[in-house]
N, C-alpha and C positions, 0 to 999 in steps of 0.2 A: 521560484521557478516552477512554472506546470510542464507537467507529461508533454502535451504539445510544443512548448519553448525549447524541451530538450535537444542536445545533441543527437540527430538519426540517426548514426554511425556507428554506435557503443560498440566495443570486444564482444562476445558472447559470457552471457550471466551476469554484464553490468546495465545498471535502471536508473536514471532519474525519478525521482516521487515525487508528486506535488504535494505541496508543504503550505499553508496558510502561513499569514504573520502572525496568527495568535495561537501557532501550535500548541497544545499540551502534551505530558506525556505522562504516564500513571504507570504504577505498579501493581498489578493485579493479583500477582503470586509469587510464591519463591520455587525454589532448583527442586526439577524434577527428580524422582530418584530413578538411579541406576541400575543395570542388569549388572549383577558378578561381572561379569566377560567385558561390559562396556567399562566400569569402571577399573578395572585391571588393565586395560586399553589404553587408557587416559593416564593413570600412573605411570606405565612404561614412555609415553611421550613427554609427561610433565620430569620426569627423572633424568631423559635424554637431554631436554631443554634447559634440567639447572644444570648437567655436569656442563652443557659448552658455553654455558654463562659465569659458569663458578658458584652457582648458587645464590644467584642475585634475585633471581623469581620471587615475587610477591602472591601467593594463591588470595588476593582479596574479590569483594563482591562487584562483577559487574555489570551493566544494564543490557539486557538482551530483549529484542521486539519480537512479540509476538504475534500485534496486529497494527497495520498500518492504513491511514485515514489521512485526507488532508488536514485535519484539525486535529487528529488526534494521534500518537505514539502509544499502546499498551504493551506491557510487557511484565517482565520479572525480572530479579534478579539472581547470577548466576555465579558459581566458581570460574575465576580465571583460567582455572587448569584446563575446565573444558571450554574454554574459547580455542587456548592455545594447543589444543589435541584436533581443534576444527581446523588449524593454523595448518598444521604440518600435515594432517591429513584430509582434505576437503571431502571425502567422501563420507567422516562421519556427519554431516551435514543432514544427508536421511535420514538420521535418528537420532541426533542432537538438535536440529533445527532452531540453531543459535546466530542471529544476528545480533550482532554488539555494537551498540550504538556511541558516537563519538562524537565530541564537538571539535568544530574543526573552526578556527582563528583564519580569514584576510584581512592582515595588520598593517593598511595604510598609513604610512609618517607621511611627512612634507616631500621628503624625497623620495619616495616608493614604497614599493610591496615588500614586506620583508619574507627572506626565505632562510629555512635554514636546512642542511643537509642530515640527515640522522645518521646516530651511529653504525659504523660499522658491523657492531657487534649485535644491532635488534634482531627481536624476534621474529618483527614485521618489519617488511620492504623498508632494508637494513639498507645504508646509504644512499638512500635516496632523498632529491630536495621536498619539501614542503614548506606548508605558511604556517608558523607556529602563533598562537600554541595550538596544541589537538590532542587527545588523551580521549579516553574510554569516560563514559560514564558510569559514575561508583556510587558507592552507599555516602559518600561526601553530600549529595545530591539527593540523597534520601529525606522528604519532608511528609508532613503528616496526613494523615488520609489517602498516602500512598502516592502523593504526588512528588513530583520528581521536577529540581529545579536545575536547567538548564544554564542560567544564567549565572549562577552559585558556580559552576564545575566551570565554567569557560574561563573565570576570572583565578578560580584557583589555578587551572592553567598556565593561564598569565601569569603569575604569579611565583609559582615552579619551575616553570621551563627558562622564561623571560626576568624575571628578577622585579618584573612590571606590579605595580598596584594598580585595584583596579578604578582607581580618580586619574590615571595616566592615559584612560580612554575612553572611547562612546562607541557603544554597542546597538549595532543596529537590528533590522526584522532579520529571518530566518532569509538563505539567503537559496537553499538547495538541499534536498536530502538524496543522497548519493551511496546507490546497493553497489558495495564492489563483487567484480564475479568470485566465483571461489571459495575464495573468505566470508563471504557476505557483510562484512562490515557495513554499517550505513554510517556513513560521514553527513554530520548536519554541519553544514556552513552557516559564521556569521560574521560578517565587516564590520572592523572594527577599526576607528580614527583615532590619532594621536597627532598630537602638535609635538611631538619631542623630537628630532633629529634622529638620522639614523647612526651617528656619533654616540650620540645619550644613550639609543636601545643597545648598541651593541655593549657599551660599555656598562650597562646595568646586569646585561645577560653575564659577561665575563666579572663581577664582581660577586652579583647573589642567585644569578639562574643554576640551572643544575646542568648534567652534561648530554642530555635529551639529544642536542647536537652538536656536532663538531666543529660547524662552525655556521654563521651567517651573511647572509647578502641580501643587498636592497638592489632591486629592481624598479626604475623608473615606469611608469607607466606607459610611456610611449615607445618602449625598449622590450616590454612584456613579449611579444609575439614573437618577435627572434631570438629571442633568450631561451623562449620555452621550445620553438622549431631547434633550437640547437642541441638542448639540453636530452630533447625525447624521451627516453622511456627513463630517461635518470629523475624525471620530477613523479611523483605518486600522480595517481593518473587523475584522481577525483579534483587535482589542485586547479586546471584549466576550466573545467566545469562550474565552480565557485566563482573561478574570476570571471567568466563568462556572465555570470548569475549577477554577479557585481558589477556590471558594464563596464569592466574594465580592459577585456578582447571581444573581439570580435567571435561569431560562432564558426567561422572556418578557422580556429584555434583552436579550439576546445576539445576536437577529440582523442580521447585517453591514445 
C-alpha cells in the first residue's frame, strides 16, 4: 500500500508507509546506551510490569526502525524493557525513539479471516481482536551481514501462536507498514492462504498453539465490514488497514 492509497482519516500520530514487495530490512547497530536516570526509569517500569504479570516478562532482543524507505527498513536491535517503558510511557519516545517492528499475519482459510482475541492480561492492547499470528521482531530473525529475515519470524509466529507449520500456508508480498500513534509500533502486514478449514486452525491452535489468545473466530469475507463496524475500537486498529491492503474491505472501512 503507498502513502497515497492510505486511509485519510488516521487518529493523530498514526502513518501508513509505503512499503515495496521487495522490502528489506538490515541491522545497522545495536542498543544505544543509557543515562543513569533513563535507565533507572526503565527498571521502575519494567519491575511494575513483571509484578502485574507475575514475572512472566521475557527482556529479549527486539527489532527497532531507525530509518524508513519504501525498499528499505534500517535499524537495531534493542532491549524489550525499553519497548515496554515506551509502552506505558509514550513520552519517553523523545529519547528513546524506539519503533518496534512487528509482523503482522491476514490468515485467510476457505471460510474466512481468522481472528483471535488477546489476552486479557497483555502488556499491549490487552483484549483486543486481531489477525494472528503477529509478534515483534527478534534476534530469531537475526541473519548474516545484519540482515534481517522477515519471513523466518512470521512462520515462527505461526507456529507459536497457531500451532500452524509453515507448508500449512502461502505467504504473500508485504501487504502495509502501519506506524501506531503513541506506541509507535510499525505493524508490517502479510496475507497469508490456507486450504485447511477453520475447524482444523482452531483445533491446531487448542492442541499446540500457546495462550497468545483466548480465543478465535473466522470471519467470512463478505461479513468483514459489519463485524468490524460492530466490534470498534475492540479489533487493534492497524487490523482494518491490512485488510483494506488485502482487498478484502472496502476503504470506508478501514479507519482505525
Amino acid at each position: 500500500m503507498t502513502e497515497e492509497a492510505a486511509p485519510t482519516s488516521l487518529p493523530p500520530g498514526w502513518r501508513v508507509h509505503a512499503v515495496a514487495d521487495d522490502v528489506t530490512v538490515v541491522q545497522t547497530e545495536t542498543s544505544r546506551p543509557l543515562s543513569a536516570a533513563l535507565a533507572g526509569e526503565i527498571e521502575t517500569h519494567w519491575l511494575a510490569a513483571q509484578a502485574t504479570c507475575g514475572g512472566a516478562l521475557f527482556n529479549g532482543a527486539v527489532f527497532s526502525v531507525d530509518d524508513i524507505t519504501p525498499t528499505h527498513l534500517r535499524g537495531h536491535m534493542t532491549e524489550y524493557r525499553r519497548i515496554l517503558a515506551q509502552f506505558r510511557d509514550p513520552a519517553l519516545f523523545a529519547t528513546l525513539r524506539l519503533r518496534p517492528l512487528a509482523v503482522c499475519g491476514v490468515l485467510l482459510s476457505p471460510d474466512g479471516i481468522v481472528f483471535g482475541r488477546r489476552q486479557g492480561n497483555a502488556v499491549y492492547q490487552s483484549g483486543l481482536w486481531q489477525t494472528p499470528p503477529a509478534g515483534n521482531v527478534d534476534g530469531r530473525a537475526a541473519r548474516a551481514r545484519g540482515r534481517v529475515d522477515l519471513h523466518h519470524q512470521i512462520f515462527a509466529e505461526l507456529h507459536e501462536e497457531l500451532g500452524l507449520a509453515p507448508d500449512a500456508v502461502r505467504l504473500s508480498r508485504p501487504l502495509a507498514l502501519v506506524e501506531h500513534g503513541g506506541s509507535h509500533v510499525l505493524d508490517l502486514g502479510f496475507l497469508l492462504t490456507t486450504d485447511l478449514p477453520f475447524t482444523a486452525i482452531a483445533a491446531t491452535h487448542a492442541r499446540a498453539g500457546n495462550d497468545e489468545y483466548e480465543t478465535l473466530r473466522c470471519i467470512p469475507p463478505a461479513a468483514l465490514a459489519a463485524w468490524l463496524a460492530r466490534m470498534g475500537p475492540d479489533v487493534v486498529p492497524s487490523v482494518p488497514i491490512l485488510l483494506h491492503a488485502a482487498g478484502l474491505i472496502g476503504a470506508e472501512t478501514c479507519q482505525p
